[in-house]
Jmol script that loads the backbone (N, CA, C; Angstrom):
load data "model"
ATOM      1  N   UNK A   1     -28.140 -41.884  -6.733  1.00  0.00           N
ATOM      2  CA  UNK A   1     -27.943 -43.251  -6.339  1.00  0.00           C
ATOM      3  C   UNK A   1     -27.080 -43.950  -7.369  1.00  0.00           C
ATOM      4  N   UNK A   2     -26.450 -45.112  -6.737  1.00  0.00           N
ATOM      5  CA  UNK A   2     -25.635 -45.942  -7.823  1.00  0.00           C
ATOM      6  C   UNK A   2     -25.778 -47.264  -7.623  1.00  0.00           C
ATOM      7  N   UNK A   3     -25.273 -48.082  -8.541  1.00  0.00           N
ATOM      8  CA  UNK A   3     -25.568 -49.082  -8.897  1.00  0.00           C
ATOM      9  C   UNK A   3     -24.504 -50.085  -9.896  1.00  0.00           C
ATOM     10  N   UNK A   4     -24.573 -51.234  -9.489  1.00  0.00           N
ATOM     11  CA  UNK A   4     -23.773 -52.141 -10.608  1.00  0.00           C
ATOM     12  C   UNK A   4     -25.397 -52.775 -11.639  1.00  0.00           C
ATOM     13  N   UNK A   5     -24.637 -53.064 -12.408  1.00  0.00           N
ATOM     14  CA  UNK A   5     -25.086 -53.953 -13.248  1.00  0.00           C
ATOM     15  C   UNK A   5     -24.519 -55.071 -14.012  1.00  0.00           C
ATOM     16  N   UNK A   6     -24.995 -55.852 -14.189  1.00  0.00           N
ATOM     17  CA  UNK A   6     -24.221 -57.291 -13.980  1.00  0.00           C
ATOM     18  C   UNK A   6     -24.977 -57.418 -15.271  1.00  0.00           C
ATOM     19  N   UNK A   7     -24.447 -57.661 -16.805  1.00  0.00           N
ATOM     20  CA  UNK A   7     -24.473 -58.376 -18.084  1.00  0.00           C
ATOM     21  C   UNK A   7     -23.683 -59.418 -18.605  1.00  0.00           C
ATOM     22  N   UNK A   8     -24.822 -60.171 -19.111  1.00  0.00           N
ATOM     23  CA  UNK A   8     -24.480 -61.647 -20.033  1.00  0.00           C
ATOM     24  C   UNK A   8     -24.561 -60.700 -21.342  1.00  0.00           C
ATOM     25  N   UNK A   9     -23.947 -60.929 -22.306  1.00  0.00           N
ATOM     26  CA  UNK A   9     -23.974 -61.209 -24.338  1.00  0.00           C
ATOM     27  C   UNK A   9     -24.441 -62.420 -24.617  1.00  0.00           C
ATOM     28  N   UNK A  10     -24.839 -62.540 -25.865  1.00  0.00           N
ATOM     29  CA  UNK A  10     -24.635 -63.641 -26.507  1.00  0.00           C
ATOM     30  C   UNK A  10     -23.097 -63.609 -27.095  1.00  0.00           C
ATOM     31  N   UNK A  11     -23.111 -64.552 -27.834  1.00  0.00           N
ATOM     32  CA  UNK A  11     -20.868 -64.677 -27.832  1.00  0.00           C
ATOM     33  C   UNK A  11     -21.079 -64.012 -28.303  1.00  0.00           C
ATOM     34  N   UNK A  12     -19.706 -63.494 -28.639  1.00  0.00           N
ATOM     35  CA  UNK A  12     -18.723 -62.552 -29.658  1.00  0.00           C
ATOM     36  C   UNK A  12     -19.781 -61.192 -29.700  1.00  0.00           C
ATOM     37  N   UNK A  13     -20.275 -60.913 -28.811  1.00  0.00           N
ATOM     38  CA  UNK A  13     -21.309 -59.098 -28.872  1.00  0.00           C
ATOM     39  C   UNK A  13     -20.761 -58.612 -27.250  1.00  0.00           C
ATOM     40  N   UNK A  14     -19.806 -59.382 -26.444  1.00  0.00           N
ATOM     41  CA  UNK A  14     -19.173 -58.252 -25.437  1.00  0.00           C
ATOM     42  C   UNK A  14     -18.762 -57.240 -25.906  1.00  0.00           C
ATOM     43  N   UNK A  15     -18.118 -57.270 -26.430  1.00  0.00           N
ATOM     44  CA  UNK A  15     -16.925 -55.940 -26.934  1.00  0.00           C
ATOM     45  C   UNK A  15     -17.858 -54.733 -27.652  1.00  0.00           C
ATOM     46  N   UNK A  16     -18.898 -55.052 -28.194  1.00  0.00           N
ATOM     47  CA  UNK A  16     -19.698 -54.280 -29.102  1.00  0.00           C
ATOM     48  C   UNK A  16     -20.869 -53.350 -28.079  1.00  0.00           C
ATOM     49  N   UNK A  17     -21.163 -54.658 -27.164  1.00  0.00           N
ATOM     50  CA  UNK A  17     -22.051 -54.121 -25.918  1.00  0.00           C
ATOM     51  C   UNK A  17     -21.554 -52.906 -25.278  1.00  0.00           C
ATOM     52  N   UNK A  18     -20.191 -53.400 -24.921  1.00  0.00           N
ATOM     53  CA  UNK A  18     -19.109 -52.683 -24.017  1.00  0.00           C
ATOM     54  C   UNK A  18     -19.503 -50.899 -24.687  1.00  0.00           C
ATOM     55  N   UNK A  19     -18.755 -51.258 -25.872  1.00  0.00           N
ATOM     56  CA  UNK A  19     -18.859 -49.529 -26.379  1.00  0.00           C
ATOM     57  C   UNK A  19     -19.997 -49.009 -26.659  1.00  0.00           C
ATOM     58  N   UNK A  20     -21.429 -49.645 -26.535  1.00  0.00           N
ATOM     59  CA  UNK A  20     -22.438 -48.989 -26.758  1.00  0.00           C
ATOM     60  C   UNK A  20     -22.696 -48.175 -25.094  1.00  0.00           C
ATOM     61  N   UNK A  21     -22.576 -49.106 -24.544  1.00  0.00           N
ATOM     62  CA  UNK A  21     -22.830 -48.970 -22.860  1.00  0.00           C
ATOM     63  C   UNK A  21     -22.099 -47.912 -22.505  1.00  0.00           C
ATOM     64  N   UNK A  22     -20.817 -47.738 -23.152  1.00  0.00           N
ATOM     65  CA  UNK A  22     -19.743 -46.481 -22.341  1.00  0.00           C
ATOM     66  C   UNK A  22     -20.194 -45.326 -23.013  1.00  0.00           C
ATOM     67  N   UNK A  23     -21.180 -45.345 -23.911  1.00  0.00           N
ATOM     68  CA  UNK A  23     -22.287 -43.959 -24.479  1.00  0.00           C
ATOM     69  C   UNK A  23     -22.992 -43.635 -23.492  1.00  0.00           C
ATOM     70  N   UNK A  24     -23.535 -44.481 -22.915  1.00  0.00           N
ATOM     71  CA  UNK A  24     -24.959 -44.138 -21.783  1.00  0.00           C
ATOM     72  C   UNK A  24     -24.450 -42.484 -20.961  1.00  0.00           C
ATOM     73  N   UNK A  25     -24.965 -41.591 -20.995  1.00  0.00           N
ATOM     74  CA  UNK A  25     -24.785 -41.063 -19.982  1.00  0.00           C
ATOM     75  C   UNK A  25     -24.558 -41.303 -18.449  1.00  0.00           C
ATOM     76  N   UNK A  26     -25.566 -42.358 -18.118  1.00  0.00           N
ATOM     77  CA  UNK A  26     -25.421 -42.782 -16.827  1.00  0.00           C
ATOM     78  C   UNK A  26     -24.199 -43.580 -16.364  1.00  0.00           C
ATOM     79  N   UNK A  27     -23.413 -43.700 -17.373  1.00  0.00           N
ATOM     80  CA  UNK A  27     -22.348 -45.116 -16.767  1.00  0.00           C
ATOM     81  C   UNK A  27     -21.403 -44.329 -16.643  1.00  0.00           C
ATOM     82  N   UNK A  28     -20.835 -44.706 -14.792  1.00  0.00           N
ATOM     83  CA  UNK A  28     -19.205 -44.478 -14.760  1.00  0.00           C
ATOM     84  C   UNK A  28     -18.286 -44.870 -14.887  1.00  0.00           C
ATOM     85  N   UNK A  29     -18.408 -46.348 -15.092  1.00  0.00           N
ATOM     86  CA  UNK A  29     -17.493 -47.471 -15.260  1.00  0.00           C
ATOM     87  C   UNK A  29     -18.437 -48.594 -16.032  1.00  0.00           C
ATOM     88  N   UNK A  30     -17.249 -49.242 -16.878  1.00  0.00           N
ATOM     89  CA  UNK A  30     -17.615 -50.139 -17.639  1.00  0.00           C
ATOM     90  C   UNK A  30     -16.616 -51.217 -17.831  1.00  0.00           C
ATOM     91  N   UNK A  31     -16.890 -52.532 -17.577  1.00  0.00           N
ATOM     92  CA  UNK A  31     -15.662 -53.249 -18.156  1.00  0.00           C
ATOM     93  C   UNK A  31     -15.533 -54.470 -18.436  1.00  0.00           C
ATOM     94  N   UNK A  32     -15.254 -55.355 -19.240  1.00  0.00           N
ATOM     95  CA  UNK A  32     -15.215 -56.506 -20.271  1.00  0.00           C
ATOM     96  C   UNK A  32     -14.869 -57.365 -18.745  1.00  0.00           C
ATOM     97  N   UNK A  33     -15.473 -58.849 -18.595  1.00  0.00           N
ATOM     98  CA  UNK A  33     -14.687 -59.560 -17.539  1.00  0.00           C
ATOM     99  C   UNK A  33     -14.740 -60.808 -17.826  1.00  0.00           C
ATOM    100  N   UNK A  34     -14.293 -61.775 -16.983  1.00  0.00           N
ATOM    101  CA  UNK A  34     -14.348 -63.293 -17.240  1.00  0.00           C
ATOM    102  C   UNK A  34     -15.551 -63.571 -16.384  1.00  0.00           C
ATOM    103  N   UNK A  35     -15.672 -64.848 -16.301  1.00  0.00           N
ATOM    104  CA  UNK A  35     -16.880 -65.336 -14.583  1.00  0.00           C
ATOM    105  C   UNK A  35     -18.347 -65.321 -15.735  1.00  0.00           C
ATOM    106  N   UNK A  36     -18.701 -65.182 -14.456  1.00  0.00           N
ATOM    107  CA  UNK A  36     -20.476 -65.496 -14.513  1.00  0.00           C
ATOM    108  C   UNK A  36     -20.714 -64.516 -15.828  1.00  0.00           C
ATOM    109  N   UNK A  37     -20.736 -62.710 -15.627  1.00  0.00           N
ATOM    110  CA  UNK A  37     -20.980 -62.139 -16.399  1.00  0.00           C
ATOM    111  C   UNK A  37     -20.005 -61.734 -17.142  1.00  0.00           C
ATOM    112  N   UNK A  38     -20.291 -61.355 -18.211  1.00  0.00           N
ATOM    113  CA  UNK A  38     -19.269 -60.754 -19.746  1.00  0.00           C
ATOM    114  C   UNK A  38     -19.052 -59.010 -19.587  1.00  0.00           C
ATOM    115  N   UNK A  39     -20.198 -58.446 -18.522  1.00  0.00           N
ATOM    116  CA  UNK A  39     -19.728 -56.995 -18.377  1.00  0.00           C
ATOM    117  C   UNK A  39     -19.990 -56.179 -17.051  1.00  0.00           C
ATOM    118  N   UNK A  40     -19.538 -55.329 -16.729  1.00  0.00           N
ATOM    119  CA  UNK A  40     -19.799 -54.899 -15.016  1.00  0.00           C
ATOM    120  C   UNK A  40     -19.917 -53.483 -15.333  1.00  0.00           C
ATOM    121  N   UNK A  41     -20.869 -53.133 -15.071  1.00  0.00           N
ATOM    122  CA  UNK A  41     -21.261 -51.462 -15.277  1.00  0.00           C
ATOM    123  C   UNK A  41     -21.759 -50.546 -13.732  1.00  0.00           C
ATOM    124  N   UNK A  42     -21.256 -49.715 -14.050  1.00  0.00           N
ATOM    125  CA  UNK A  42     -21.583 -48.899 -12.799  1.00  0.00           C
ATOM    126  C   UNK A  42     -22.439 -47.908 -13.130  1.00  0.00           C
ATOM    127  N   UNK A  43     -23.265 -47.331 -12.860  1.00  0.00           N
ATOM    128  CA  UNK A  43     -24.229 -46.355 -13.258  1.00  0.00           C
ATOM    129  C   UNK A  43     -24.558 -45.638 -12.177  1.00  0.00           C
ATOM    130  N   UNK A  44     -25.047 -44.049 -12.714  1.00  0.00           N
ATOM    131  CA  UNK A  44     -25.556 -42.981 -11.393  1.00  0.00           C
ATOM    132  C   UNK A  44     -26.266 -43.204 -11.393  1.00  0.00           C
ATOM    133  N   UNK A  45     -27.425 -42.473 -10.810  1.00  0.00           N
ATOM    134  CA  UNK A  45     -29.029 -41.794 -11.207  1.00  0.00           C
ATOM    135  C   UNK A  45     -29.733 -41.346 -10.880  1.00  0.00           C
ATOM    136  N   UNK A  46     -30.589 -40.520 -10.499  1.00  0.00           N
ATOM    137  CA  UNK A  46     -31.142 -39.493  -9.438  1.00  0.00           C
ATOM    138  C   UNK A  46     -32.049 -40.453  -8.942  1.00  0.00           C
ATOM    139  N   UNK A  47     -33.097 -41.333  -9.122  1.00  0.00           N
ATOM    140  CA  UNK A  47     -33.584 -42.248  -8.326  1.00  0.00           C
ATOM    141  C   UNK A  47     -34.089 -43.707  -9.141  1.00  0.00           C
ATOM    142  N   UNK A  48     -34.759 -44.357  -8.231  1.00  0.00           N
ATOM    143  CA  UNK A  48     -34.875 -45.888  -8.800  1.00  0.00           C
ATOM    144  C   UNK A  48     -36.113 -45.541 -10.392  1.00  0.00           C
ATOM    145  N   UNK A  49     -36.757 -44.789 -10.768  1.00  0.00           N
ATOM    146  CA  UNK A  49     -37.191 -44.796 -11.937  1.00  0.00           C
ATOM    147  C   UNK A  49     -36.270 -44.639 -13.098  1.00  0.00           C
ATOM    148  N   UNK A  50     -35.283 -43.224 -12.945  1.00  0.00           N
ATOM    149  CA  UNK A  50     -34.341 -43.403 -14.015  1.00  0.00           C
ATOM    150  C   UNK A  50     -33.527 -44.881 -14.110  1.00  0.00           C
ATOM    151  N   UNK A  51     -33.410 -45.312 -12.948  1.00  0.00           N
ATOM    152  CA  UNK A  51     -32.502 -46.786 -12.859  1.00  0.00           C
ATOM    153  C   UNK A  51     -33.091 -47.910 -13.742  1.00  0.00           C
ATOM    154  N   UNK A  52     -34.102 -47.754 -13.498  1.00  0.00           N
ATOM    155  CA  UNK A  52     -35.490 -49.035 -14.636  1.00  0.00           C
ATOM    156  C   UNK A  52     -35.343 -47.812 -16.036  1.00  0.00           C
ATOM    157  N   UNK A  53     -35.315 -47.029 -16.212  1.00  0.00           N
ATOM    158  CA  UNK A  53     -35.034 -46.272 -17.677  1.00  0.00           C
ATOM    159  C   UNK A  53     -33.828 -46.856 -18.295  1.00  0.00           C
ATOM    160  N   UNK A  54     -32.566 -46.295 -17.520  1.00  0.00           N
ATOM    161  CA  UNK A  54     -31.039 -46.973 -18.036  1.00  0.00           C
ATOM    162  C   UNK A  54     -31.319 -48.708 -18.328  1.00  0.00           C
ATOM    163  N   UNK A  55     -31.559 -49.274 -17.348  1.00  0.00           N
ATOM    164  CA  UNK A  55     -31.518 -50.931 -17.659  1.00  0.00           C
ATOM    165  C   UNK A  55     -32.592 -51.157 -18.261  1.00  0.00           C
ATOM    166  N   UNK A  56     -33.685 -51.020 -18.163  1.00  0.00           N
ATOM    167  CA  UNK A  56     -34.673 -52.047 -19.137  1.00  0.00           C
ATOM    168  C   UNK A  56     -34.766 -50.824 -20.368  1.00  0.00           C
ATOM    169  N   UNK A  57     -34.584 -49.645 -20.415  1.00  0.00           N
ATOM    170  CA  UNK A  57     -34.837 -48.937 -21.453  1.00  0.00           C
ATOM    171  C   UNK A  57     -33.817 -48.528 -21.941  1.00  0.00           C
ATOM    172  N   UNK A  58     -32.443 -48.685 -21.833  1.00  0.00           N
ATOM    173  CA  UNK A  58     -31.159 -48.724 -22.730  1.00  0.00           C
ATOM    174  C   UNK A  58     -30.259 -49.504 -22.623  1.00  0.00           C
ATOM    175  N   UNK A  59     -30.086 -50.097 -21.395  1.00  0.00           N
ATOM    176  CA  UNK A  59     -28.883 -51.537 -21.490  1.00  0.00           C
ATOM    177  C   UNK A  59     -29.710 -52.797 -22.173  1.00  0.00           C
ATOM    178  N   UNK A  60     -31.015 -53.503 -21.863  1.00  0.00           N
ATOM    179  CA  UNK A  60     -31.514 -54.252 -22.269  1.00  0.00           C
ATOM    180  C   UNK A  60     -31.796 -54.195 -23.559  1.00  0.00           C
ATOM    181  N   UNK A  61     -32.027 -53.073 -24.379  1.00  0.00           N
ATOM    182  CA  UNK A  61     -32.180 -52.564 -25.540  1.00  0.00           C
ATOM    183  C   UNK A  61     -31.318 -52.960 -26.423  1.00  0.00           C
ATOM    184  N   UNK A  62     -30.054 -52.997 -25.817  1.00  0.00           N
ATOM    185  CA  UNK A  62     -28.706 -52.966 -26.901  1.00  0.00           C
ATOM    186  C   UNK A  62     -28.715 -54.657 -27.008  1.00  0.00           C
ATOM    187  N   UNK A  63     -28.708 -54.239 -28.648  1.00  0.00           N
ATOM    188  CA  UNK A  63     -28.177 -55.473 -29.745  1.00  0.00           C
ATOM    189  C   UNK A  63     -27.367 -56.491 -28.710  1.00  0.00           C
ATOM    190  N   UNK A  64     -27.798 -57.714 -28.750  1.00  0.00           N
ATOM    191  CA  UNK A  64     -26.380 -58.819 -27.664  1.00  0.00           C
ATOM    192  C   UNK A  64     -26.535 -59.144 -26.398  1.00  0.00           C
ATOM    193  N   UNK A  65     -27.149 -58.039 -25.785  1.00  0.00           N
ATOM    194  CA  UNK A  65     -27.372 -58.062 -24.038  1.00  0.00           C
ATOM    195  C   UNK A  65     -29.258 -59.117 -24.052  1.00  0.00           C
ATOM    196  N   UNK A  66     -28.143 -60.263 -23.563  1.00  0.00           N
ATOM    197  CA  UNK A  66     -29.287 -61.429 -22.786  1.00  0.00           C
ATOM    198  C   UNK A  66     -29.961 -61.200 -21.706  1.00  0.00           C
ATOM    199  N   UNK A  67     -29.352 -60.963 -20.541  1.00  0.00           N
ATOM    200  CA  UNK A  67     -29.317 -60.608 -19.251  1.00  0.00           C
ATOM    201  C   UNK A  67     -28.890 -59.463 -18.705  1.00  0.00           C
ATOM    202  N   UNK A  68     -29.428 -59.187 -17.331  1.00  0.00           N
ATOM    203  CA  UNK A  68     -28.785 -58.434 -16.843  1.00  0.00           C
ATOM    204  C   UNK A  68     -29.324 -58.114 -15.574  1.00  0.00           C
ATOM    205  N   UNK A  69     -28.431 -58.310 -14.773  1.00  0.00           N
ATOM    206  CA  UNK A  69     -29.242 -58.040 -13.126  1.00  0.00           C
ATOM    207  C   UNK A  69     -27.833 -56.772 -12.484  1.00  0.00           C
ATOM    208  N   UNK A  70     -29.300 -55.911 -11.623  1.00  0.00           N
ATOM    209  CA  UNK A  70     -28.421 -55.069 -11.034  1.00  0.00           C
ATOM    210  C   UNK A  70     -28.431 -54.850  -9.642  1.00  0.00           C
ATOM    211  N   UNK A  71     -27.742 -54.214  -8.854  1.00  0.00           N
ATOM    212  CA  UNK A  71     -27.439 -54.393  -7.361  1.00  0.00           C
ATOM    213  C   UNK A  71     -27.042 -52.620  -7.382  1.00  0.00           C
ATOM    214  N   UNK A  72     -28.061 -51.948  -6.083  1.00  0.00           N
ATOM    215  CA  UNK A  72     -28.060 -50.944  -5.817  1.00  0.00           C
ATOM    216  C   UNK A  72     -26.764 -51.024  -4.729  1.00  0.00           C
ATOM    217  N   UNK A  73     -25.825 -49.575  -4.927  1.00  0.00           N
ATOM    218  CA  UNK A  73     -25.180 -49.612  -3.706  1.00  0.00           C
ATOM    219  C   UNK A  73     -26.001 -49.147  -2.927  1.00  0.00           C
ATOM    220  N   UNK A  74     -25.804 -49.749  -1.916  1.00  0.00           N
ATOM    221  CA  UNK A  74     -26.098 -48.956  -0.322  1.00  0.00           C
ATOM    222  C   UNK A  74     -25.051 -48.235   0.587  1.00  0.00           C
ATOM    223  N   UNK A  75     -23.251 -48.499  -0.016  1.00  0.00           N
ATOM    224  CA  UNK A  75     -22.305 -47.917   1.024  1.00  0.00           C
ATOM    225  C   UNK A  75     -21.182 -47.990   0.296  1.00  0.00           C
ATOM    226  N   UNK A  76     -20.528 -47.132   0.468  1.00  0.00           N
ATOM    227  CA  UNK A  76     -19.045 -47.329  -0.599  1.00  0.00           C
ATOM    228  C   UNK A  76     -17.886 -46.827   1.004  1.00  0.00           C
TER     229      UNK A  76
END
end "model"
wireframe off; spacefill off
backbone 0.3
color backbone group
């Protein structure tokens, strides 16, 4: 399954977030933006438990990351 994830920083910790996040195994895309959120991540994962592992147990984790809400795809 995949998924976006939608991150806030506190200031000046996008860029730092960014390259911790493009470590994750799970992420296929990653990328710095303007708008609402400061980062847009795409992530795999074999099902919705690893998905609560990646976000509350390694994106939320990282130094900077305030927020973060994610949106399962359903259709590409």
């Amino acid at each position: 399954m995949q998924a976006i994830v939608c991150v806030r920083t506190a200031p000046t910790k996008a860029l730092r977030v960014l390259e911790k996040v493009k470590k994750l195994p799970q992420v296929r895309f990653a990328a710095a933006t303007t708008g609402r959120f400061d980062l847009v991540i795409r992530v795999e994962v074999s099902d919705v438990k690893e998905l609560g592992e990646c976000v509350v147990g390694e994106i939320q984790k990282i130094d900077g990351v305030t927020y973060t809400e994610t949106s399962v795809i359903v259709s590409t």
